[in-house]
C-alpha positions as CSV (number, residue, x, y, z in Angstrom):
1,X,-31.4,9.7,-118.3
2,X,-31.5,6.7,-115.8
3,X,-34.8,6.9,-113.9
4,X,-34.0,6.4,-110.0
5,X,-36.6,4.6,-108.1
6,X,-38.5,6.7,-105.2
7,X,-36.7,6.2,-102.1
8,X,-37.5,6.6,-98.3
9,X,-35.4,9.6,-97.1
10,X,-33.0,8.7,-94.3
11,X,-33.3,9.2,-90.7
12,X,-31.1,9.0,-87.4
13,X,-30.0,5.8,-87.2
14,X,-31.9,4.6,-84.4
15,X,-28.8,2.2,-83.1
16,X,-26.5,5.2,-83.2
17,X,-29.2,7.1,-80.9
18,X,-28.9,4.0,-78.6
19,X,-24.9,4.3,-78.3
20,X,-25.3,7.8,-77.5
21,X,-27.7,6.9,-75.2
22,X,-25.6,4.7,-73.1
23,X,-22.7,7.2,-73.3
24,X,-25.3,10.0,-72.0
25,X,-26.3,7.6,-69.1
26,X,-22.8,6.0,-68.2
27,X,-20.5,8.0,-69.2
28,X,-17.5,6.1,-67.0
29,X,-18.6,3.1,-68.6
30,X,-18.1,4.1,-72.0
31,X,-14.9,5.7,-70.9
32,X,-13.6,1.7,-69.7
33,X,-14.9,-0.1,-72.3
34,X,-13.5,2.6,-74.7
35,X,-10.0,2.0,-72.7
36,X,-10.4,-1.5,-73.5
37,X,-10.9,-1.3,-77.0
38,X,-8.1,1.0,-77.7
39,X,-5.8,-1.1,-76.1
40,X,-6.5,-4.2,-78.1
41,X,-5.7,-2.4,-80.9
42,X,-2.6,-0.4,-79.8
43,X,-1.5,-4.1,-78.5
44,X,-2.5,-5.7,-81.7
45,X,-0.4,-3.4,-84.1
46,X,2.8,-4.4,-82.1
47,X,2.0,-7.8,-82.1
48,X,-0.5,-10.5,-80.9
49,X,-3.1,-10.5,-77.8
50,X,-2.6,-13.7,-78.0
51,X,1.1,-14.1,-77.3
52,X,2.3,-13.8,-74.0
53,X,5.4,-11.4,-75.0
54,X,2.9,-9.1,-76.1
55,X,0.5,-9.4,-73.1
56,X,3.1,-9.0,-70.5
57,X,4.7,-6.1,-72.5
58,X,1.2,-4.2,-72.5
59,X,0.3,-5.1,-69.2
60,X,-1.0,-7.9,-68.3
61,X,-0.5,-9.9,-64.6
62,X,2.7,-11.6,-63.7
63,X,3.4,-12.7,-60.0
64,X,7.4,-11.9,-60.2
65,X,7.0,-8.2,-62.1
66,X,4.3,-7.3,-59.7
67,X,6.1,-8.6,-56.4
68,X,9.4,-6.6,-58.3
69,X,7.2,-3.5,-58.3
70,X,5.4,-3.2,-61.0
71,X,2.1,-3.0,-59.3
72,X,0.8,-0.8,-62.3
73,X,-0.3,-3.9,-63.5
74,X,-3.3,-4.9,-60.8
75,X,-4.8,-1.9,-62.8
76,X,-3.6,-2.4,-66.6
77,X,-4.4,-5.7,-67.0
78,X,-7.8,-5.3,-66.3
79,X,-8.0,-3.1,-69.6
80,X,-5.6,-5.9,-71.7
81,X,-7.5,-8.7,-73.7
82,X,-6.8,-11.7,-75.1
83,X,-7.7,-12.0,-78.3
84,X,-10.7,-10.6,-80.0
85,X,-13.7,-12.8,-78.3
86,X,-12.2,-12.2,-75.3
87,X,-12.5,-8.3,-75.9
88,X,-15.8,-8.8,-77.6
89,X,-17.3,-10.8,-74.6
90,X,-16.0,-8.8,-72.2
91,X,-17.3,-5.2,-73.8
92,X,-20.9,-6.5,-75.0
93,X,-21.2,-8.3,-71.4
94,X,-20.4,-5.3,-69.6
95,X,-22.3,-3.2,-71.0
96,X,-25.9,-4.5,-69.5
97,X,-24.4,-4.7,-66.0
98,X,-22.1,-1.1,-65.7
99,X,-24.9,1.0,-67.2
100,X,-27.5,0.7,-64.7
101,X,-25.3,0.5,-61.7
102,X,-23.3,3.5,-62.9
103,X,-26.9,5.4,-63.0
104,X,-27.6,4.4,-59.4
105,X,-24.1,5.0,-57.8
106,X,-23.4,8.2,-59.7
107,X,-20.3,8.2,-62.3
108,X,-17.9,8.9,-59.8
109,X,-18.3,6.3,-57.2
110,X,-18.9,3.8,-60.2
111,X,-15.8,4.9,-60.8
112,X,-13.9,4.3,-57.7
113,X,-16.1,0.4,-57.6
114,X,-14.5,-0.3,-61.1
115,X,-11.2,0.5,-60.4
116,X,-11.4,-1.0,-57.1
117,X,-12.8,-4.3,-57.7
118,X,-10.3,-4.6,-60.6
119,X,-7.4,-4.4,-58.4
120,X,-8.8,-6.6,-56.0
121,X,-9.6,-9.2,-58.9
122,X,-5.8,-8.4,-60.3
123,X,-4.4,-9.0,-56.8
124,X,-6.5,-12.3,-55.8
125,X,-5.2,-13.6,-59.3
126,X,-1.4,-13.1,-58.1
127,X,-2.1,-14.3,-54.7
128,X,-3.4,-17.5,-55.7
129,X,-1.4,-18.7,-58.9
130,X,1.3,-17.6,-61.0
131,X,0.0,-16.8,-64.3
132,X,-0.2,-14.5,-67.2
133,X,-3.5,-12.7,-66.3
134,X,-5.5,-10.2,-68.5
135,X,-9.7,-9.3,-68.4
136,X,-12.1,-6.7,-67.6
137,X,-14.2,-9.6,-65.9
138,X,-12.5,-9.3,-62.3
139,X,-14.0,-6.1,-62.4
140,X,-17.3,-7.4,-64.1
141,X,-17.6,-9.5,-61.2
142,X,-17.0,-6.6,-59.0
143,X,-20.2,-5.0,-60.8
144,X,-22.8,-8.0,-60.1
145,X,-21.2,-7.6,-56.5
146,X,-22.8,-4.3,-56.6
147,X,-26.0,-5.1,-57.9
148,X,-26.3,-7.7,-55.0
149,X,-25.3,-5.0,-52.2
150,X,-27.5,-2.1,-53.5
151,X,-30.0,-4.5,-53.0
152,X,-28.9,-5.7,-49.5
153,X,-29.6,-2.2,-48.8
154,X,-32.5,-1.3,-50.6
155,X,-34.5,-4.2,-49.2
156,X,-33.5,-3.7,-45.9
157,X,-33.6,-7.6,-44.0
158,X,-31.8,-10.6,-44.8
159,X,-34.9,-12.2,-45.5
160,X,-36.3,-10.0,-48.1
161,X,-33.0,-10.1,-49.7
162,X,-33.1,-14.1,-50.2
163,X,-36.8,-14.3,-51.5
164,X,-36.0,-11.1,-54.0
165,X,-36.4,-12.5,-57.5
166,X,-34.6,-10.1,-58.6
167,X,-31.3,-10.9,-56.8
168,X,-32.0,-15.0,-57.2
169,X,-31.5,-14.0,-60.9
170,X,-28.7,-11.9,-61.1
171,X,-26.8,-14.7,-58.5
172,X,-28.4,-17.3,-61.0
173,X,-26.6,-15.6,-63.8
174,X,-22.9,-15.1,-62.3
175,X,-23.1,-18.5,-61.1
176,X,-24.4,-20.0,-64.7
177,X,-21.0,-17.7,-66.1
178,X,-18.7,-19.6,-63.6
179,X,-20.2,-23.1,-64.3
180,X,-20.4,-22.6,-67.7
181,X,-16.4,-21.2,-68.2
182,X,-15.7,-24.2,-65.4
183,X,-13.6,-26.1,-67.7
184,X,-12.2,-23.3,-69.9
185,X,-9.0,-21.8,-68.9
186,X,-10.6,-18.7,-66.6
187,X,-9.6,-16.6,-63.9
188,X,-12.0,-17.9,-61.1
189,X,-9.9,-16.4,-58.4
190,X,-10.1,-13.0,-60.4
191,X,-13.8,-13.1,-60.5
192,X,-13.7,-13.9,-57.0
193,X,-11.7,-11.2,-55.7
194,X,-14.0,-8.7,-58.0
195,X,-17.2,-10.3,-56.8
196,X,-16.0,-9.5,-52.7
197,X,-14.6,-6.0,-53.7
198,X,-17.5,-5.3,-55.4
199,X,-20.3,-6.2,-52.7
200,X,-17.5,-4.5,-49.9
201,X,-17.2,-1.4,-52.0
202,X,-20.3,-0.8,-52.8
203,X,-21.5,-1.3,-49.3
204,X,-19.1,1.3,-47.8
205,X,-20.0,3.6,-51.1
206,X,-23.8,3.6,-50.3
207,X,-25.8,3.9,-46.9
208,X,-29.6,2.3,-46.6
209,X,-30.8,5.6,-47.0
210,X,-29.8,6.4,-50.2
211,X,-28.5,3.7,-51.7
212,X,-30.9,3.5,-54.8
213,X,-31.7,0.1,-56.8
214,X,-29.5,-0.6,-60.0
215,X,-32.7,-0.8,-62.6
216,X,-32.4,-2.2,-65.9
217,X,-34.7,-0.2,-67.8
């Protein structure tokens, strides 16, 4: 016989209980990220996320395929990654900020914000360079634009919105991302475009009635 020391009997994993938490609370978000996932590794198996073949087959941004009609791509790309960090960022990133403002807009009109601000990013990256684009963070951007109009409308003045600590540190934060990625190569006219969608949309989504704050917890 081999004696077998006493072990502890095996629960729920409690980080497993926390992914099906999120997918409970956000379910579009999970849906996206999922997208994005799954398309790094369909990509992947035909080739590399980092080659530009490969991007532009599995559809990533490019000014003369778009202005030829292939405006598919405003949406695709924002599901396309390149390479693995990028993907990785991207997911883990998103994550924190889709959740909470999925809870407060309702999974629908999350919905119609994500999409929205990620053909706005798309677009605002073809307008303003010719480049082989690919990201979810136009439509990141497009989220903290949210955040900052809910709120706009929750707090009602101009005033109270400036001296709210809480939007001070979600503005800190996107603009820490863009100084940080200043001198990397980055889609700042992407994360533009989201960012304006994002405040726009959300604004025409939501009235100051019952336009309810994005929470954290």
């Amino acid at each position: 016989m081999v004696p077998m020391a006493r072990t502890k009997l095996l629960g729920p994993d409690p980080a497993f209980g926390r992914a099906l938490e999120v997918v409970r609370r956000a379910p579009v978000t999970t849906l996206f990220l999922a997208a994005c996932v799954v398309l790094f590794v369909i990509a992947e198996q035909h080739g590399s996320t980092e080659d530009v073949d490969t991007l532009v087959r599995f559809g990533a941004t490019e000014r003369g395929r778009v202005w030829a009609g292939e405006v598919w791509r405003l949406v695709s790309s924002a599901f396309l990654h390149i390479g693995v960090v990028h993907l990785a960022w991207n997911v883990v990133t998103m994550v924190g900020w889709c959740t909470p403002v999925e809870r407060a807009l309702g999974s629908a009109r999350f919905a119609v914000l994500y999409l929205g601000a990620a053909i706005a990013a798309s677009a605002t990256s073809v307008l303003a360079h010719d480049v082989i684009g690919a990201g979810a963070s136009g439509a990141g951007f497009g989220v903290v634009g949210a955040w900052l109009a809910l709120d706009a409308r929750r707090l009602g003045t101009w005033r109270a919105f400036v001296r709210s600590r809480r939007v001070q540190r979600v503005a800190g934060t996107a603009a820490l991302w863009t100084l940080a990625l200043a001198g990397m190569n980055v889609d700042h006219a992407a994360h533009l475009g989201g960012l304006v969608a994002g405040v726009a949309l959300t604004w025409a989504l939501t009235t100051p009635a019952v336009a309810p704050a994005a929470s954290s917890r």
